[in-house]
SERO-4910 file (N, C-alpha, C, O; in steps of 0.05 Angstrom, whole numbers):
BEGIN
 pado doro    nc1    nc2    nc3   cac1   cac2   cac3    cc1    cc2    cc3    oc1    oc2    oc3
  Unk    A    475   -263     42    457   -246     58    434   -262     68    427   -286     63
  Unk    A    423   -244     83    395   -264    107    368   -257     87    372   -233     81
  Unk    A    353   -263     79    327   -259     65    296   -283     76    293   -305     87
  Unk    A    277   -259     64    248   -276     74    242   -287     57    233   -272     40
  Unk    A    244   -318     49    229   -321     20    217   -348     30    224   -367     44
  Unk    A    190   -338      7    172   -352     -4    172   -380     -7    191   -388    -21
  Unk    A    150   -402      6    164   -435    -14    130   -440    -11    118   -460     -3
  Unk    A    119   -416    -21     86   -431    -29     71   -428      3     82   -427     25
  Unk    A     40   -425     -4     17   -419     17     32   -431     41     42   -453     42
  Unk    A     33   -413     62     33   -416     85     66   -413     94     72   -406    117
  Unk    A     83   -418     75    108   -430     74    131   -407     70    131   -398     48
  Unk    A    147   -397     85    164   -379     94    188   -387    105    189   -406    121
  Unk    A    214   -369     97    237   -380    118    252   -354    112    250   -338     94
  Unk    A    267   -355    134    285   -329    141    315   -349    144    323   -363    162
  Unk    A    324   -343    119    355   -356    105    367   -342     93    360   -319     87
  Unk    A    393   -357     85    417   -346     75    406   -356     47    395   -377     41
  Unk    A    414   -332     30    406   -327      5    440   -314    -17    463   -307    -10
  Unk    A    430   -317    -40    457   -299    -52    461   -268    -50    441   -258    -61
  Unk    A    476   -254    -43    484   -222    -49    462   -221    -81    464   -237   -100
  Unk    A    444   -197    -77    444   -193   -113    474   -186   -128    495   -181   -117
  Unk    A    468   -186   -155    484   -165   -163    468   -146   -190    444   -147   -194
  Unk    A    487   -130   -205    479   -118   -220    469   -141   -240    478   -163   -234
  Unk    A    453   -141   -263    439   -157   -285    440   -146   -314    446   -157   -336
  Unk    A    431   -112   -307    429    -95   -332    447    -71   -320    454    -71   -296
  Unk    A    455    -53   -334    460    -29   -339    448     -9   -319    461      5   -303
  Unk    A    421    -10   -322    410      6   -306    400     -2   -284    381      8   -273
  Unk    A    417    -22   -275    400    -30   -250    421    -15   -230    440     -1   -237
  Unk    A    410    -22   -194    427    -14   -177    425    -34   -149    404    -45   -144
  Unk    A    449    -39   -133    436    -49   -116    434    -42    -89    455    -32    -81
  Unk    A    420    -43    -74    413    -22    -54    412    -44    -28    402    -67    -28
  Unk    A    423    -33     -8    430    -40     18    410    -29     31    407     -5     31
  Unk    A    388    -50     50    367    -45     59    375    -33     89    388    -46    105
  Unk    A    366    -10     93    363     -1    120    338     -4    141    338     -9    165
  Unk    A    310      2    117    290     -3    138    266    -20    113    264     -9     91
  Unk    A    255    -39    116    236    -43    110    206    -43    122    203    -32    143
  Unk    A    182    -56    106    162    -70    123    147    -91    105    154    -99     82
  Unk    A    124    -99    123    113   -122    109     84   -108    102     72    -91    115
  Unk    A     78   -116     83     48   -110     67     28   -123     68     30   -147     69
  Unk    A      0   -107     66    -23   -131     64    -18   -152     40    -24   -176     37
  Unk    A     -7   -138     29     -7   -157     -9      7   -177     -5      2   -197    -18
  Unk    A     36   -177     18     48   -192     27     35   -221     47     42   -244     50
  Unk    A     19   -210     55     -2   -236     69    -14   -249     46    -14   -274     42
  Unk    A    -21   -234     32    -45   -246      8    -33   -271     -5    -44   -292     -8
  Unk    A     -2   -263    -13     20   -278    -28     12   -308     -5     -5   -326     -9
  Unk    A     25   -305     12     27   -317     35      1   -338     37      4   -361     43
  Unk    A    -16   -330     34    -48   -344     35    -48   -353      7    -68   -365     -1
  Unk    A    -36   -350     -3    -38   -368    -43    -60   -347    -61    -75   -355    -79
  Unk    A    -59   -324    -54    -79   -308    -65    -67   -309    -88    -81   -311   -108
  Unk    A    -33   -308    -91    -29   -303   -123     -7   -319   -127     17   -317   -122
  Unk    A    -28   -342   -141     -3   -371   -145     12   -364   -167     25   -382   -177
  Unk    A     13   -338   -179     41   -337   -201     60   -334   -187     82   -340   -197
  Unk    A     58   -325   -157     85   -322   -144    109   -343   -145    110   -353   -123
  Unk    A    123   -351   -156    141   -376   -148    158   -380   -130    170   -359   -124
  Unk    A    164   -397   -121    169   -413    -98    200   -408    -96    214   -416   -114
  Unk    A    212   -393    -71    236   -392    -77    241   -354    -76    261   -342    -67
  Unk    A    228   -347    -83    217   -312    -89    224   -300    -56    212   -309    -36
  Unk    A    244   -278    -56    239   -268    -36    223   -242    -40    227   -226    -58
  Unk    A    204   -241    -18    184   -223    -11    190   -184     -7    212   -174    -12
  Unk    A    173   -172     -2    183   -150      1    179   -130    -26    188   -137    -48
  Unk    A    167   -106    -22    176    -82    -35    172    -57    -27    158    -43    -41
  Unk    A    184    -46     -4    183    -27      5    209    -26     26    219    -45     37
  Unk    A    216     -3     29    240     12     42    251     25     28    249     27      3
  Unk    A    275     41     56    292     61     48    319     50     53    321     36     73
  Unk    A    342     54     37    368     33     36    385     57     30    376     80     30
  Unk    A    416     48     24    437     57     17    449     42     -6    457     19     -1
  Unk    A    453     51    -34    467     53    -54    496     30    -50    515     38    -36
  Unk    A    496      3    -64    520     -1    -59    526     -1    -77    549      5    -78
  Unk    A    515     -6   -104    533     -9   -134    511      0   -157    488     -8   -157
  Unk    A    522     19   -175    500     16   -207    503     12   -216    519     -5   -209
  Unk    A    501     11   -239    505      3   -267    519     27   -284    523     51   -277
  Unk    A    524     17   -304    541     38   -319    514     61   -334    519     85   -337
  Unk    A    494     53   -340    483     73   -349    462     89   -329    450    109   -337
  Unk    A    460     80   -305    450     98   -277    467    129   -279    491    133   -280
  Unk    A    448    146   -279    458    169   -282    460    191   -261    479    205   -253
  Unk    A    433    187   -252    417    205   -231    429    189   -201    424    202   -180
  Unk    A    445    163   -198    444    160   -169    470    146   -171    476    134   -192
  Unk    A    489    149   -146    516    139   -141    522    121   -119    515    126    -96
  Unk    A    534    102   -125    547     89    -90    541    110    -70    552    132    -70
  Unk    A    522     99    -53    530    122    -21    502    135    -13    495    140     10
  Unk    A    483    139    -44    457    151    -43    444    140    -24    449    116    -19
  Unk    A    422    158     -6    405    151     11    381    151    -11    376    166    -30
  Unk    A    364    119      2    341    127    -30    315    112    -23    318     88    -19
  Unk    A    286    125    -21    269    112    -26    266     93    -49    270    101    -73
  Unk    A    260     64    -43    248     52    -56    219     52    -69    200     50    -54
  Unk    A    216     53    -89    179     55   -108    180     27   -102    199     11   -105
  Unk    A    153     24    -94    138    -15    -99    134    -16   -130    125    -37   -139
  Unk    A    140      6   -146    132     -3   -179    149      8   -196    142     30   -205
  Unk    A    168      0   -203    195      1   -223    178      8   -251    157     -2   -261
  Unk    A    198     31   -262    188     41   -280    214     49   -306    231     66   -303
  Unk    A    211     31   -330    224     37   -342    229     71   -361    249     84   -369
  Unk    A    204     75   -361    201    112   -371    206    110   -392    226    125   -396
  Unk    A    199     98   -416    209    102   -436    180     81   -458    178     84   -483
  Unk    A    160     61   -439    140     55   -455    120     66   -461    114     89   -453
  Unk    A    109     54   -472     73     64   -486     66     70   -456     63     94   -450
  Unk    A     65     56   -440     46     57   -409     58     77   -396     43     91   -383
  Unk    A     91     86   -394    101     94   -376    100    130   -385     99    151   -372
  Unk    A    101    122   -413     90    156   -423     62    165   -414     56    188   -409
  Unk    A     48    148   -412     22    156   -407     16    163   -374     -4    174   -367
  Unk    A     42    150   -353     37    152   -333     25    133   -316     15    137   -294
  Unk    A     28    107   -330     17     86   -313     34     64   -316     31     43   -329
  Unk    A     57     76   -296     79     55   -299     71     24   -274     88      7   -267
  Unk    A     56     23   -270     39     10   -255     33    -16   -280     24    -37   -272
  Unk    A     37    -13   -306     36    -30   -327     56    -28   -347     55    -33   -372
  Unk    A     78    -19   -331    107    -16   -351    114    -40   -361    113    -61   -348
  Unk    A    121    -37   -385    121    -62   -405    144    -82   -394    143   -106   -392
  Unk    A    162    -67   -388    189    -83   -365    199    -82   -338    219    -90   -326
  Unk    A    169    -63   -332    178    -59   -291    144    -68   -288    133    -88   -299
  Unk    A    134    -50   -272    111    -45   -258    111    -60   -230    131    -59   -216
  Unk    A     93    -72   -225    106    -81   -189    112   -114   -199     96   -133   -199
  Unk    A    134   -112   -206    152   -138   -203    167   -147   -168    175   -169   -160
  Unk    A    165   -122   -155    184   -128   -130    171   -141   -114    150   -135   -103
  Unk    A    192   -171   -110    178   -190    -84    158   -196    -90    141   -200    -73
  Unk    A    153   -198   -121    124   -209   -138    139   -231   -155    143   -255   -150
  Unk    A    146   -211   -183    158   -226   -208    189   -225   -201    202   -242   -214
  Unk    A    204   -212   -185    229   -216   -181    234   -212   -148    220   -198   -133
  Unk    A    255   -224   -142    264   -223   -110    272   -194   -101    287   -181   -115
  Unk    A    258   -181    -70    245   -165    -65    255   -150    -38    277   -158    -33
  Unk    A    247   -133    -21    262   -123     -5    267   -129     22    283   -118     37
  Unk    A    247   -154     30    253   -159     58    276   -178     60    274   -202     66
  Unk    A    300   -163     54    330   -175     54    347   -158     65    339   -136     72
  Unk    A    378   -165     69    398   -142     71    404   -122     50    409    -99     54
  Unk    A    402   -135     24    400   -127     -3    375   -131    -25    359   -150    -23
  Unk    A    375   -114    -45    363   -119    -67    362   -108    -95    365    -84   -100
  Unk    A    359   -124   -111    367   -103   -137    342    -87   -146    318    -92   -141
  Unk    A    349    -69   -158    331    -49   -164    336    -43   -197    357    -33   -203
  Unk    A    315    -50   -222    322    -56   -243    305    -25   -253    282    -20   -245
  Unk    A    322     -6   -273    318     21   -280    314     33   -248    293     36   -235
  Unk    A    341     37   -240    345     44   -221    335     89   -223    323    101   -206
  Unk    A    344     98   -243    335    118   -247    311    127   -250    306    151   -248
  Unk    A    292    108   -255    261    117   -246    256    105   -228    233    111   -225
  Unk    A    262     88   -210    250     67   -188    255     77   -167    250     62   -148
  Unk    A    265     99   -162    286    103   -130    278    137   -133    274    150   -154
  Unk    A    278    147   -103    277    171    -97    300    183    -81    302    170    -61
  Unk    A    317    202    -82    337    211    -69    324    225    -43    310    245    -42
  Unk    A    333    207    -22    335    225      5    347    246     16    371    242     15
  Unk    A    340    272     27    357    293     31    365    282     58    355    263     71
  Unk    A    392    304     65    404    294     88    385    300    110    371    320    106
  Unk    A    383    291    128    367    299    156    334    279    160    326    267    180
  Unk    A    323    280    139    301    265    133    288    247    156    303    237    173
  Unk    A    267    242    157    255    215    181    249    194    162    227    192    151
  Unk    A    269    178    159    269    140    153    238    132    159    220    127    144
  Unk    A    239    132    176    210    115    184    185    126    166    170    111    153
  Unk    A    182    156    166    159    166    157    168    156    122    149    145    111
  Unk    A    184    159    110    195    158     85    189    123     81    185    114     59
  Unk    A    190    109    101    180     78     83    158     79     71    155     67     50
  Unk    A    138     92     81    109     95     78    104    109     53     82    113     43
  Unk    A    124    115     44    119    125     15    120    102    -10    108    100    -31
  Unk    A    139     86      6    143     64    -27    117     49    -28    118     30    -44
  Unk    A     95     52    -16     71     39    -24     45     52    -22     30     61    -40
  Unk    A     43     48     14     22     61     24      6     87     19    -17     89     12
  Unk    A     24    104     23      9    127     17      4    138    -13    -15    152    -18
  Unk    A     28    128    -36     12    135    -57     -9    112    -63    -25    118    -81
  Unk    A    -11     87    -53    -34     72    -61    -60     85    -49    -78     90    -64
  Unk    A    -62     91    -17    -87     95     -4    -95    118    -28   -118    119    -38
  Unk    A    -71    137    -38    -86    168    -46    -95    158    -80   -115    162    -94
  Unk    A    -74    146    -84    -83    145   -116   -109    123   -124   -129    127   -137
  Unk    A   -100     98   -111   -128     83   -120   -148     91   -100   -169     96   -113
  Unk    A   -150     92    -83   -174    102    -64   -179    133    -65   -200    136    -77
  Unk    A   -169    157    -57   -173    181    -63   -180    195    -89   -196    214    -91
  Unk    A   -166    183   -113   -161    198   -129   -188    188   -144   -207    203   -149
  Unk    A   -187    153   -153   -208    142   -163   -238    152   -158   -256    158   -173
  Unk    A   -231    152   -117   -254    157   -117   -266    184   -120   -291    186   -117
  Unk    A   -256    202   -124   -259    233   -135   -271    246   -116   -293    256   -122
  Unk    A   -262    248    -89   -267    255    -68   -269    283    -74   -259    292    -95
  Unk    A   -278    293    -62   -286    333    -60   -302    349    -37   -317    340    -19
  Unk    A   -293    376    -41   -299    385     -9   -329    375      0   -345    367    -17
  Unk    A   -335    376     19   -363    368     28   -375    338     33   -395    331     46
  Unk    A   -355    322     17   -368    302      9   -367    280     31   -347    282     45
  Unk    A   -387    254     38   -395    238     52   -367    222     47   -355    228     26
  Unk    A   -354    201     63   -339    185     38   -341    158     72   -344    163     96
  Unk    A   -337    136     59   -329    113     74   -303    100     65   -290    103     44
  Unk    A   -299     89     82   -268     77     82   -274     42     96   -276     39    120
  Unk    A   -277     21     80   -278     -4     88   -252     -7     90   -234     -3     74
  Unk    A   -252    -19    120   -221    -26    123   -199     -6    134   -193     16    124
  Unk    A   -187    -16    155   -173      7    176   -151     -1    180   -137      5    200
  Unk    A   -143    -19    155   -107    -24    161    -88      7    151    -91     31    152
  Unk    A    -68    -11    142    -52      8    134    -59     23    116    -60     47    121
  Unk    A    -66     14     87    -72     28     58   -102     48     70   -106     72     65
  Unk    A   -115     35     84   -155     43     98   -143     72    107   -153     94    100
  Unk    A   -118     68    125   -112     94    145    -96    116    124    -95    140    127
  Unk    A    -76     93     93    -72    120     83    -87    133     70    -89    157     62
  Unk    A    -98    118     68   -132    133     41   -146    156     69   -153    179     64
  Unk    A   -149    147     88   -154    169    108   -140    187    117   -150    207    126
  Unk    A   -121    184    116    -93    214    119   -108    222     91   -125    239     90
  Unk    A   -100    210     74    -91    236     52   -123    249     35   -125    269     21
  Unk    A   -143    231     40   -176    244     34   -173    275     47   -178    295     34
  Unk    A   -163    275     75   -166    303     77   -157    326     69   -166    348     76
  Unk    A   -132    321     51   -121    337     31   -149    353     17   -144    375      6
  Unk    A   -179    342     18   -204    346     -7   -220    352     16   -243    346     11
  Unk    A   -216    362     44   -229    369     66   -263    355     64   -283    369     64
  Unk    A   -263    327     62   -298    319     55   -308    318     84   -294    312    104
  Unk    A   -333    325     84   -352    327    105   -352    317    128   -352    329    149
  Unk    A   -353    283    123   -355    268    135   -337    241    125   -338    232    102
  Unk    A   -324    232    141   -307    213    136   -314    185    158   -311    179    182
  Unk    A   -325    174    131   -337    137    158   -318    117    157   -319    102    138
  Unk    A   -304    114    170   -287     80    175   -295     64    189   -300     66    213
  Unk    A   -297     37    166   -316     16    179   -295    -11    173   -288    -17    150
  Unk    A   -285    -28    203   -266    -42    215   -287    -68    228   -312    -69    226
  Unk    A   -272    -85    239   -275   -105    254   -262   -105    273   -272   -119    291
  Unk    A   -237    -92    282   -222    -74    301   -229    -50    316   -231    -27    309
  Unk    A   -231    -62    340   -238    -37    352   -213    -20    364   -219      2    372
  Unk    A   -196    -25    366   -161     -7    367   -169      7    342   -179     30    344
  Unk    A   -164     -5    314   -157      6    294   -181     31    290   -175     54    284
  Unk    A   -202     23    293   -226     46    297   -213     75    315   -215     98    309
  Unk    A   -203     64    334   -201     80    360   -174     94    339   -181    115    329
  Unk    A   -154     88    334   -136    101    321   -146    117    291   -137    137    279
  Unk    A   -160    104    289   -181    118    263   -193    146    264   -190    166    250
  Unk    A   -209    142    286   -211    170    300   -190    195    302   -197    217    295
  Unk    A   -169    190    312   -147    199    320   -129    219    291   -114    238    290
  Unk    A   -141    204    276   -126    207    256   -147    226    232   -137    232    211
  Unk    A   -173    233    237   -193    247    232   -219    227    217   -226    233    194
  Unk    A   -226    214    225   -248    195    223   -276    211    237   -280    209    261
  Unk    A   -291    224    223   -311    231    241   -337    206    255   -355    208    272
  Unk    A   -327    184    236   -350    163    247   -336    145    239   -320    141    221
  Unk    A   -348    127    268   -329     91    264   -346     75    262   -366     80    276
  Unk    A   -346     49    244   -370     25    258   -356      4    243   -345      0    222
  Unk    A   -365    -12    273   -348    -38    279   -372    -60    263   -394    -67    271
  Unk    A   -364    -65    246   -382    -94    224   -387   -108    238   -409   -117    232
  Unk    A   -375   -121    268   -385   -145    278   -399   -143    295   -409   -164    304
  Unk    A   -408   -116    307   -418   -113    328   -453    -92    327   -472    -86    342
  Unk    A   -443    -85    288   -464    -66    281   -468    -83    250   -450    -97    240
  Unk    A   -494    -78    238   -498    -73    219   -489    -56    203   -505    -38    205
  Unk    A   -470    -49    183   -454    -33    183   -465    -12    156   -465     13    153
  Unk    A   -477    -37    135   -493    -12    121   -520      1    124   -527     20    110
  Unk    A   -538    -14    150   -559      7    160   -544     29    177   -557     47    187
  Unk    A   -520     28    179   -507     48    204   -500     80    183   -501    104    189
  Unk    A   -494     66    160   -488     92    155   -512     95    127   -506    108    107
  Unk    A   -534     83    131   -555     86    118   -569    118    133   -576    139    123
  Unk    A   -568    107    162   -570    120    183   -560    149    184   -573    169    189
  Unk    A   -529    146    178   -511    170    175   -520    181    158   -536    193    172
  Unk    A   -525    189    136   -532    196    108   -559    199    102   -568    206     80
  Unk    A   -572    194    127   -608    207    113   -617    191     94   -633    199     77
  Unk    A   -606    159     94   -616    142     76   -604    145     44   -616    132     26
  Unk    A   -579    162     37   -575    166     17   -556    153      0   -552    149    -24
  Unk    A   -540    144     31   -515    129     28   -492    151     17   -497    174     14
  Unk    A   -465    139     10   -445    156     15   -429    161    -21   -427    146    -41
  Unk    A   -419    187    -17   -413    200    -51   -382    176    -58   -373    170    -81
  Unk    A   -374    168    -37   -350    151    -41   -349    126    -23   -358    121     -1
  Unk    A   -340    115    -36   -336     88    -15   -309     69    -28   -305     56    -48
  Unk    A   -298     73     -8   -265     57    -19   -263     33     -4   -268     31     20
  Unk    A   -255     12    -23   -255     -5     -9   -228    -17     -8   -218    -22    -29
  Unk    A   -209    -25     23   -185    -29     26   -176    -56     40   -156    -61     53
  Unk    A   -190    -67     35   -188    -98     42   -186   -125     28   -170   -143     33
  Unk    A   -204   -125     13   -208   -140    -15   -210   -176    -15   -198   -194    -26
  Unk    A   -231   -173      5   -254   -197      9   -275   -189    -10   -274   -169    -24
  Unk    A   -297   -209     -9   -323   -205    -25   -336   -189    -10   -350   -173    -21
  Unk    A   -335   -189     15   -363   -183     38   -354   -136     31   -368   -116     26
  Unk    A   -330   -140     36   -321   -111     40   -326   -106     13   -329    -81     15
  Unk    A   -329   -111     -9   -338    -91    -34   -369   -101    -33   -382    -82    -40
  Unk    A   -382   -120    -28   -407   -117    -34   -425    -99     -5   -449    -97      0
  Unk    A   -406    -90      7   -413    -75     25   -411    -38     13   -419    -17     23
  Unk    A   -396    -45     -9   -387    -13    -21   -415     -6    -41   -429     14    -43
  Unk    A   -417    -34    -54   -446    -32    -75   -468    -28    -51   -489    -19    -61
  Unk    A   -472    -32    -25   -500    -27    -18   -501     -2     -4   -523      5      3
  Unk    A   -480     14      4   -468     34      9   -468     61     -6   -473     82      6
  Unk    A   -463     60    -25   -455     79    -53   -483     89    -54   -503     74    -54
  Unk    A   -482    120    -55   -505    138    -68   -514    138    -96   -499    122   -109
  Unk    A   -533    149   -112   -536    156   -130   -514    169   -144   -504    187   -131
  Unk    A   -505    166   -163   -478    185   -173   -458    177   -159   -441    194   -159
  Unk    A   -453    161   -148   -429    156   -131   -401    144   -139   -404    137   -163
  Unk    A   -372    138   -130   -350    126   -135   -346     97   -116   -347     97    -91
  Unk    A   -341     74   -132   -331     61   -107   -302     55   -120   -296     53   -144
  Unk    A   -289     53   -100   -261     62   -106   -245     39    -97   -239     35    -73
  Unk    A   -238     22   -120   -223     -8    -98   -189     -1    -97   -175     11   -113
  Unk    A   -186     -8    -84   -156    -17    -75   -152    -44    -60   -129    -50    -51
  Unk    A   -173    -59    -56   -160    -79    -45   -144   -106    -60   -147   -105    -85
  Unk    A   -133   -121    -54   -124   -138    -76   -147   -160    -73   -156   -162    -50
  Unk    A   -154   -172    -86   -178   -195    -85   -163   -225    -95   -147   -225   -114
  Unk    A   -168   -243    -82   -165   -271    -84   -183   -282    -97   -173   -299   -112
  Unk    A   -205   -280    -97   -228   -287    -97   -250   -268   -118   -249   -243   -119
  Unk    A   -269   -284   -134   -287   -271   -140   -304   -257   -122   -304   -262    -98
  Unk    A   -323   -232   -136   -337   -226   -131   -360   -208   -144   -358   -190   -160
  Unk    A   -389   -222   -128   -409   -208   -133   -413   -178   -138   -415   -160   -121
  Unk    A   -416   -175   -176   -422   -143   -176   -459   -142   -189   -467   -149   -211
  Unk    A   -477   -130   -163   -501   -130   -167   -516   -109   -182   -526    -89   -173
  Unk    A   -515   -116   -207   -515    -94   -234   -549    -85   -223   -558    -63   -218
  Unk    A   -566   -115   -222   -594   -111   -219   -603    -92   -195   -627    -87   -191
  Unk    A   -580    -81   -180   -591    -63   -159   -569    -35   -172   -572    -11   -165
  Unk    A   -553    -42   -187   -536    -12   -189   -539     -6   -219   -524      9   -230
  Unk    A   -560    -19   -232   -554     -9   -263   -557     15   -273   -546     25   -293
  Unk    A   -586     30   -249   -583     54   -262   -578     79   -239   -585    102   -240
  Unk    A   -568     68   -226   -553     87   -201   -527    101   -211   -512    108   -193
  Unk    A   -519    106   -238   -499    123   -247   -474    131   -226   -467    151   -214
  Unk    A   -464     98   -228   -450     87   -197   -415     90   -217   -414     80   -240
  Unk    A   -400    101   -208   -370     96   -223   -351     64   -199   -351     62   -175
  Unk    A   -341     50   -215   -333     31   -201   -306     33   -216   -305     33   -241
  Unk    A   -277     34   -198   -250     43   -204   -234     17   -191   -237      6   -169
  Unk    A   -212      8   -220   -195     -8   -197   -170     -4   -205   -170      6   -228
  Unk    A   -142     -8   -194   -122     13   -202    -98     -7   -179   -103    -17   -157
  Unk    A    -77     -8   -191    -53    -16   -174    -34     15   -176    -33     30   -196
  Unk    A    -23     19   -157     -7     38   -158      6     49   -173     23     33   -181
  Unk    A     11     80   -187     28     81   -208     46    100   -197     63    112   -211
  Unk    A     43    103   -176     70    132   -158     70    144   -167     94    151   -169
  Unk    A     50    162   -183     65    185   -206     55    211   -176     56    236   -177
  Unk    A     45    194   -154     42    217   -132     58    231   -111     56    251    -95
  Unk    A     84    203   -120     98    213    -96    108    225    -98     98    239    -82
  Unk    A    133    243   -109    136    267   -112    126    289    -90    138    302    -73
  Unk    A     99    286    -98     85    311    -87     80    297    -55     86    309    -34
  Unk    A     67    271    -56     62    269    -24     94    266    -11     96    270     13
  Unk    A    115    258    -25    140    267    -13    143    299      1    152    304     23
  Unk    A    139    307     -7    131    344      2    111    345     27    105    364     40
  Unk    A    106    331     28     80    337     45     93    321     68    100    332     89
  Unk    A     96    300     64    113    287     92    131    298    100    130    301    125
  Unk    A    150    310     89    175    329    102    161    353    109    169    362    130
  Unk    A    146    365    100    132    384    110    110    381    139    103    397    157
  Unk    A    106    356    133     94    343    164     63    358    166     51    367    185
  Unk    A     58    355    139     24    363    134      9    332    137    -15    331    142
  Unk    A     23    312    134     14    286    148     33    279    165     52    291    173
  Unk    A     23    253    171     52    250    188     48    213    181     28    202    190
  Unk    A     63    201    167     43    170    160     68    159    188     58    139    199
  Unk    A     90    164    197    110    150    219     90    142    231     89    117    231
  Unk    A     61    159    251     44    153    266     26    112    254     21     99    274
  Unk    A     22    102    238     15     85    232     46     66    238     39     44    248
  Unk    A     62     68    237     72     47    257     69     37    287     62     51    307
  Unk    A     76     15    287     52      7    320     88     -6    325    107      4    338
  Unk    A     87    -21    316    112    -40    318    144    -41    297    146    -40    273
  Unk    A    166    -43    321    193    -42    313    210    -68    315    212    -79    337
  Unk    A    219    -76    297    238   -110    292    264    -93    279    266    -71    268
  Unk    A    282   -117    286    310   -115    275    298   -133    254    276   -144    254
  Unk    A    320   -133    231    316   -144    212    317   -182    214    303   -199    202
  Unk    A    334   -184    229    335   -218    236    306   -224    250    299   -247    248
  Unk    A    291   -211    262    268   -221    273    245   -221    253    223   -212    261
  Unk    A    248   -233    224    227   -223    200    207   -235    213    187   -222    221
  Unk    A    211   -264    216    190   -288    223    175   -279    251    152   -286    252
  Unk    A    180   -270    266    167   -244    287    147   -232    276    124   -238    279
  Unk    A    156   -215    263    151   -184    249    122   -201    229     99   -194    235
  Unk    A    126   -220    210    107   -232    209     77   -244    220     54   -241    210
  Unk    A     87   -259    246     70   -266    262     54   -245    277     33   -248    290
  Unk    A     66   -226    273     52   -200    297     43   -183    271     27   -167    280
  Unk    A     44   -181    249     28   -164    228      5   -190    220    -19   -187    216
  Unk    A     15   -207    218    -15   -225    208    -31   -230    228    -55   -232    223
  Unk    A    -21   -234    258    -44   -221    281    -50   -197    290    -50   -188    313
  Unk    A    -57   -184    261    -59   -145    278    -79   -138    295    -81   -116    305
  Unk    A    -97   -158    298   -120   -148    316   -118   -165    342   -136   -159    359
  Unk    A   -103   -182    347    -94   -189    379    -63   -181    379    -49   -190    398
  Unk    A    -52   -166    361    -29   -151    369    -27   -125    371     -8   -111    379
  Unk    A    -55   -117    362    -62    -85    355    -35    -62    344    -24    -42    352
  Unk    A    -34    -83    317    -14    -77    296    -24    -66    276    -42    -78    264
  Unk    A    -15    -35    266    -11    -29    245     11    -39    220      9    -59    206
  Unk    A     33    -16    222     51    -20    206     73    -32    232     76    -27    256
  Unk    A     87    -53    213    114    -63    228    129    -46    217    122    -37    196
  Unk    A    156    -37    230    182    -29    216    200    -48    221    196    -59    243
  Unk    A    225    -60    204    239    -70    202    265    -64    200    271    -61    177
  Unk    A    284    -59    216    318    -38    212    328    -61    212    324    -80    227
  Unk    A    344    -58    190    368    -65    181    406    -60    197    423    -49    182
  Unk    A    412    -64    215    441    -44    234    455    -73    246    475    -72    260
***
């Protein structure tokens, strides 16, 4: 089979790789129909996370077709249509009882991390009975990729952390993909005012679109007198941050109200400055959280119901042989005025 993998910072190839196969019992292996590429997937890419090894193919997200399980797969057969989870969950540990399979003692996000991943024709999927979601017949593919990451990451580490509620001020650093799902789904908590603050002025403009009542562009504004400004000087009850540079969270600490949440989701490379001597007694909650999907379920409901719509955050469409494309045009999203890529598999 054709796969994207990894050979260290900077270093990528779109080659012939082996078919997976089954390993355990409960695994399955799934024939990729649609994937995409991820911010976390750049990060890899930039050496943000040198445990990655060299050789690793990339990827954890899409929706595929069932070619083989294992003997103890119960719940899914040759043939199933199936969301992929970015975080494999065995269901049966200390973490996974508690619901934070996001630290499953033998899954959590291993995909296209600790094991080879979905931007391929194939991939294995290990505890295939908690890791995969059954597609009903009729369904929209496209809107349904957006589940294996995006949208329960924007809602769970950014929404949920940040304990968003009706009325409330909230900022959104960062207007990519995860920035826009934490902005779809905040309004599930109808808050007041919703600020997204970019370096993109497309992604602003689609920001809007998407219910942003205020935009500000960092390079062109001062961005925390802007919404110093917005706020009557009070600054804002939330502030999520979805990028995960230093500059975009120490922009969340000068931002954040009294009593406030800052809510990270970004992945960080890099240290950073947390200024206790200005927030020690600002009764400030500071949240950081990798995805644990225990949301999708429910935001599964909501997409077929088309109370969001996350398909809209795709900008751009690749066949699957064009990965090294599909690459170049998501790591230039702001002179390609790229959101989400999709990737079909046919």
């Amino acid at each position: 089979m054709k796969a994207l993998v990894y050979y260290g910072p900077g270093k990528k190839s779109w080659e012939e790789q082996p078919k997976p196969v089954l390993k355990e019992t409960t695994d399955a292996v799934v024939k990729i129909l649609k994937t995409t590429i991820c911010g976390t997937d750049l990060h890899i890419m930039k050496g943000d996370m040198p445990e990655v090894a060299s050789g690793r193919i990339l990827g954890h997200e899409g929706v595929g077709i069932i070619e083989e399980v294992g003997s103890s797969v119960s719940n899914f057969k040759k043939g199933d249509h199936v969301i992929i989870s970015c975080v494999t969950s065995c269901g049966k540990c200390t973490y996974c009882k508690k619901g934070m399979y996001s630290h499953c003692e033998k899954g959590g996000w291993i995909l296209g991390y600790m094991i080879d991943g979905c931007q391929a024709e194939y991939v294995r999927i290990p505890y295939a009975d908690n890791s995969l979601y059954p597609i009903p017949a009729g369904s929209d593919e496209e809107a349904l990729v957006m589940l294996s990451d995006i949208l329960p990451t924007g809602f769970e580490c950014g929404v949920l952390n940040g304990q968003v509620k009706p009325g409330d001020t909230i900022a959104i650093v960062g207007a990519g993909p995860v920035g826009m799902a934490a902005l779809l789904t905040s309004q599930f908590y109808t808050p007041a005012e919703i600020i997204v603050i970019d370096q993109d002025d497309n992604r602003l403009a689609v920001a809007k679109t998407f219910g942003a009542t205020h935009t500000i562009n960092s390079t062109t504004e001062n961005a925390s007198i802007k919404v110093m400004e917005l706020t009557d000087g009070k600054g804002v009850d939330t502030a999520i941050e979805a990028v995960g540079v230093p500059a975009t969270f120490e922009l969340c600490e000068e931002i954040i109200s009294a009593g406030g949440h800052i809510a990270n989701i970004g992945v960080h490379g890099k240290s950073v400055v947390l200024h206790l001597e200005k927030l020690w007694d600002r009764n400030i909650s500071i949240t950081t959280r990798l995805v644990d999907t225990v949301t999708t379920p429910m935001l599964f409901k909501t997409v077929q119901s088309k109370k969001i719509e996350p398909k809209k955050l795709i900008t751009h469409r690749f066949k699957l042989d064009q990965m090294l494309e599909a690459y170049d045009t998501f790591g230039n999203a702001a002179k390609e005025k790229a959101l989400k890529v999709l990737i079909e598999n046919n």
